[in-house]
N, C-alpha and C positions, 0 to 999 in steps of 0.2 A: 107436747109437740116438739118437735127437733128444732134445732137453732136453723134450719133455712127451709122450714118447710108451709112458710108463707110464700107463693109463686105470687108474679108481676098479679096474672090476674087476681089472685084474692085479693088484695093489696088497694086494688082499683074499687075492687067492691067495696071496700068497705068506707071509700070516699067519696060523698055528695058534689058531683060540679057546682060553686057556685062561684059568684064575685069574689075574687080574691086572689089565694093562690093558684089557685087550676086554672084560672075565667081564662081561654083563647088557647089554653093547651091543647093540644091535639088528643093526648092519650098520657095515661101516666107509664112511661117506660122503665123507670126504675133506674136512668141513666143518673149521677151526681158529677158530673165531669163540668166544672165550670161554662156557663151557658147552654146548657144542655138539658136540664133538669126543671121540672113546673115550676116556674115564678123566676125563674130567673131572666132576668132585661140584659137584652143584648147592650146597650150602654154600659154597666157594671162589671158583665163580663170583659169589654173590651177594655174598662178602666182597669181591671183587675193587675195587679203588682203580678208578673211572670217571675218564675224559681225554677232555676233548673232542675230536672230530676234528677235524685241523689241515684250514684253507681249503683249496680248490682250490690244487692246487701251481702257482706263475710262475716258479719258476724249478729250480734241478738239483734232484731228489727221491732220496728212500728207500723201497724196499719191494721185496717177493717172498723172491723165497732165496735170498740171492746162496751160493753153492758152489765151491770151489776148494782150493786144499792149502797147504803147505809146504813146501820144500825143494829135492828135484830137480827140473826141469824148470820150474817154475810162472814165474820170472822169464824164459827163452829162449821159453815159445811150448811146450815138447816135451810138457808135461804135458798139455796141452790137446789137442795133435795125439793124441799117444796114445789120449786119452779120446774125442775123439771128442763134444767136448760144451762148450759155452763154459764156460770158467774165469771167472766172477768177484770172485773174490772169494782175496787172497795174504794170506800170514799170513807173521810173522817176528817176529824179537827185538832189542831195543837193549839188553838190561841186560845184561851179560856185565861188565861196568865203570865206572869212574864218566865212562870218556870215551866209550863208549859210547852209554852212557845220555843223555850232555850235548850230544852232539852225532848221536843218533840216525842212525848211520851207515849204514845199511842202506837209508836213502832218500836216499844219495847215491852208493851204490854200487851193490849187486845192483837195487834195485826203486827206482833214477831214472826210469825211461820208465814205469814201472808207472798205468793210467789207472783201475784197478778199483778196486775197494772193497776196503780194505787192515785188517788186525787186527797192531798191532802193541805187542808186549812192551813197555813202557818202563819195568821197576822200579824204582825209589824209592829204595832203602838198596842200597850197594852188595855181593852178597853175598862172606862171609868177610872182613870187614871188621871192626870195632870198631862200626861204626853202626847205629840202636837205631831203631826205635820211638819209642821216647820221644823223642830227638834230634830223630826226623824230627816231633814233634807239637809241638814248641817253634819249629820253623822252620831246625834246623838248616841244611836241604838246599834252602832254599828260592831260594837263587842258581842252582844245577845246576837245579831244577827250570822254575824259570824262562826258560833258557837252552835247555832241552830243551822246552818249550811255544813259543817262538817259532822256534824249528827249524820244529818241527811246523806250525806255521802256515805259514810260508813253504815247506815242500816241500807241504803236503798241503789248507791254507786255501780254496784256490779250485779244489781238486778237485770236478767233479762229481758224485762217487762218493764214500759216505762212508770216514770212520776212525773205526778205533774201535781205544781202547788199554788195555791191561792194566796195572794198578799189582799188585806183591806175587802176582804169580800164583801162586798153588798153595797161596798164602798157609797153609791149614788143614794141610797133609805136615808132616811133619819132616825130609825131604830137603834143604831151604835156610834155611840159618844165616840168620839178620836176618831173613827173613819168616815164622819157626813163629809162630801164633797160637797162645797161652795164654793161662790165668787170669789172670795177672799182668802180660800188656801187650795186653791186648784193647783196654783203653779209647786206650790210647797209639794201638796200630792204626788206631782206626778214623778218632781223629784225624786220626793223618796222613793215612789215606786221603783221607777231606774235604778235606784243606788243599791236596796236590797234587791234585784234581780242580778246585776252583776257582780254581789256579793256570792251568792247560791252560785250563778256559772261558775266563775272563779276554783270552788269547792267540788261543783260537781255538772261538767261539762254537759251529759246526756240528760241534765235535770231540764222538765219543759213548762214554761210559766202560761199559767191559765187566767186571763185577766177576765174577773166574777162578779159583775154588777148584777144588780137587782133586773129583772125583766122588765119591770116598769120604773122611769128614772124620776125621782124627787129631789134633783141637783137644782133645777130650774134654766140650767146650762145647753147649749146641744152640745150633740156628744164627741163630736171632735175639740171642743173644750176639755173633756177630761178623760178623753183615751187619752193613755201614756206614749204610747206611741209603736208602730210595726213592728222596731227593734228590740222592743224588750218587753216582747209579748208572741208569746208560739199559740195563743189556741185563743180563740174568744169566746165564754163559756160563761153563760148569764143564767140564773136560777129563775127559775120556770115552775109554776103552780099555776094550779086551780083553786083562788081562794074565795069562787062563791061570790066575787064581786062586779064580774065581768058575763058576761051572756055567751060563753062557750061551751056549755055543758053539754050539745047536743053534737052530732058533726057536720050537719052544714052552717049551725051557727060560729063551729072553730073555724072551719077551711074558709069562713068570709069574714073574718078577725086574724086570721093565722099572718097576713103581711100589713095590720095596720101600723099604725107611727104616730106619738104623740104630736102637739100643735108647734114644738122643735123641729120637727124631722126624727125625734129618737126611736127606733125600733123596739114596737111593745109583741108584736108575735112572731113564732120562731120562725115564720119565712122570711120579714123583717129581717132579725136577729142574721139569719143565715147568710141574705145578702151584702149584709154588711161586712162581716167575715171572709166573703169573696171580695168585696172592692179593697180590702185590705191584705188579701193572698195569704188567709191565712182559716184551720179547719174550724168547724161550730162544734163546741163540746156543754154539756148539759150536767153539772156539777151537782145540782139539785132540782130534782120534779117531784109531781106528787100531789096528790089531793091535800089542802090546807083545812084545817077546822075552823071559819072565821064567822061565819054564819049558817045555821041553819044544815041542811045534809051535807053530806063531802062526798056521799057516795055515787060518784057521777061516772059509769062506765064509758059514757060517750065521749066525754074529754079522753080518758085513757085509747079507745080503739081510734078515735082520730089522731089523737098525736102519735100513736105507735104508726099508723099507717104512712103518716107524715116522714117517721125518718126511717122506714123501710126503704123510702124511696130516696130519700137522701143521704142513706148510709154509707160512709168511705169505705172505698176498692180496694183502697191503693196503701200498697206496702214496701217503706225503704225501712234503713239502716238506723237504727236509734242512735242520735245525738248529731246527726245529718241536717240539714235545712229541711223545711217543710216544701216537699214538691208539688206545681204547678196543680196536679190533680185532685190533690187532696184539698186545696181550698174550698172553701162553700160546699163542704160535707161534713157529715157528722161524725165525729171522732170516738166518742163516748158521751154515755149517760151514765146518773147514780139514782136511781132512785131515791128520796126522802126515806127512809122505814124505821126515822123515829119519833117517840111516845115524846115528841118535845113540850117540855112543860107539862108532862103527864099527861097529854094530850094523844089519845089512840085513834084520834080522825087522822089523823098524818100517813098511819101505818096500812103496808097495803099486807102484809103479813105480821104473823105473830099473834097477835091481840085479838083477831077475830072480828077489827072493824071494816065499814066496805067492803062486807062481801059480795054484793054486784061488782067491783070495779074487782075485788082479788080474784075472781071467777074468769072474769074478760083478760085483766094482765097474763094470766098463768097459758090464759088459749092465744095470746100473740107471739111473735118471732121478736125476741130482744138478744141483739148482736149479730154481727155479721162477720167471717174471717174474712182476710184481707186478698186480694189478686194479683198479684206479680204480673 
């Protein structure tokens, strides 16, 4: 299927009205223009932070939906062949290390030739390590980070595609030692966030920071305790599964979960997630999705045609000038997804290509519309 050959109507069909995010919508128009879009509360729209729109673009821009994955295939070309639909948009990791991280090896190795719009891990503290938070809010790291921001510049600076990079990703789990966000080094946290964020600008002005919490938060905190803040955050972009634990595997059980909130207020589904992103004026971006291996099948094609149908309708229009402010339109739309498509931990549940696992859900992926170009 061609990259725009999913119309409003298919789009509609393939979503169940129920409580949730459609309940009192009239119709799904496919509109994503702040307030104007299913689920969006006239309240959030009107709180929404206003950004002028950036001048006519002169030179490389940003906008639409860029779409693409992870893992297997995305660096060779196969993942695309496969799909049957342009890849734009690679995802990958540097923080595994502190050399790693310093030397961002993965855009000297796997994704050298890579010309797309890239999402890359670069952690901060290395994890299982002695290093803190705190450390990194004094400046500990600020050599390594520096070292890893002119990296960056020089492999990805005069790309005409953007980057966008993840510090502390998943930051809010308790799965990675050095980046659990708690009571007691939140403020440390956000510090450091800020300080490597305007280390990277600094290095490399058109670099856009993607701030990557888990979908579901185990800080214990709400969440305006450990967002860093509007300033030194361009996209809000929180990893997003189906891991078998939660009753969305159908589509009117997702679209009547899709804007719940934990017993904080924190946003646990992507209309949630979305809204949040507009009272902050700022686009939703999807760093990691994906069927999870955690119990029992992962092969769940109905979570995949409900959430593709979901950002069909919320997919960004809207296209300015790379390294520009984020404009007023673009908010509370989706900027990009990556697909999960790795065998993580040897684990082939994860993969919606490659391996041969879910194939009810690879079957459904390959017949959706993933990406959208942008509209001037």
């Amino acid at each position: 299927m061609g990259l725009l050959a999913v119309s409003a109507g298919s789009i509609a069909a393939g979503i169940v009205t129920a409580p949730g995010w459609l309940h009192g919508s009239p119709a799904v128009s496919g509109s994503s223009e702040p307030g104007a879009g299913p689920g969006a509360s006239g309240a959030a729209a009107a709180g929404a932070p206003r950004v002028l729109p950036s001048p006519t673009p002169t030179g490389p821009v940003i906008g639409g939906w860029y779409a693409g994955a992870s893992g297997l295939g995305v660096s060779e070309g196969t993942f695309q062949t496969w799909l049957g639909q342009p890849v734009t948009m690679a995802g990958t990791w540097a923080d595994q290390n502190a050399r790693a991280q310093e030397r961002l090896t993965p855009l000297t190795g796997e994704f050298r030739s890579w010309k797309g719009a890239m999402d890359l891990a670069v952690g901060g503290t290395v994890l299982g390590s002695s290093e803190s938070y705190a450390a990194a809010a004094r400046g500990a790291y600020d050599a390594r980070w520096r070292t890893a921001a002119a990296t960056l510049a020089a492999r990805r600076g005069r790309s005409a595609a953007p980057t966008f990079v993840r510090l502390f990703h998943e930051m809010n789990g308790f799965w990675y030692r050095n980046w659990r966000v708690t009571a007691a080094n939140v403020a440390d946290y956000r510090a450091a966030h800020g300080r490597y964020v305007r280390i990277l600008r600094r290095a490399m002005p058109s670099v856009l920071v993607s701030w990557s919490p888990h979908f579901r938060d185990h800080s214990g905190l709400p969440i305006e305790q450990w967002y860093p803040g509007d300033d030194v955050v361009d996209c809000i972009a929180p990893d997003y599964y189906d891991d078998g634990s939660l009753p969305w595997n159908t589509v009117p059980a997702w679209n009547a979960a899709a804007d719940d909130v934990d017993r904080l207020g924190n946003p646990l589904g992507p209309e949630a997630w979305r809204r949040f992103a507009l009272e902050h004026g700022k686009p939703l971006c999807f760093p990691e999705i994906g069927l999870k291996p955690v119990k029992g099948s992962t092969d769940h094609p109905e979570w995949i045609r409900a959430f593709n149908a979901w950002l069909n309708v919320h997919a960004n229009r809207t296209v300015w000038q790379l390294g520009q402010p984020v404009p007023a339109q673009a908010a509370g739309t989706v900027l990009y997804t990556v697909y999960f498509n790795v065998p993580h931990d040897g684990k082939s549940g994860f993969t919606i290509y490659g391996r041969g696992a879910n194939p009810k859900s690879s079957k459904v992926f390959r017949s959706l519309t993933w990406g959208r170009p942008g509209h001037r």
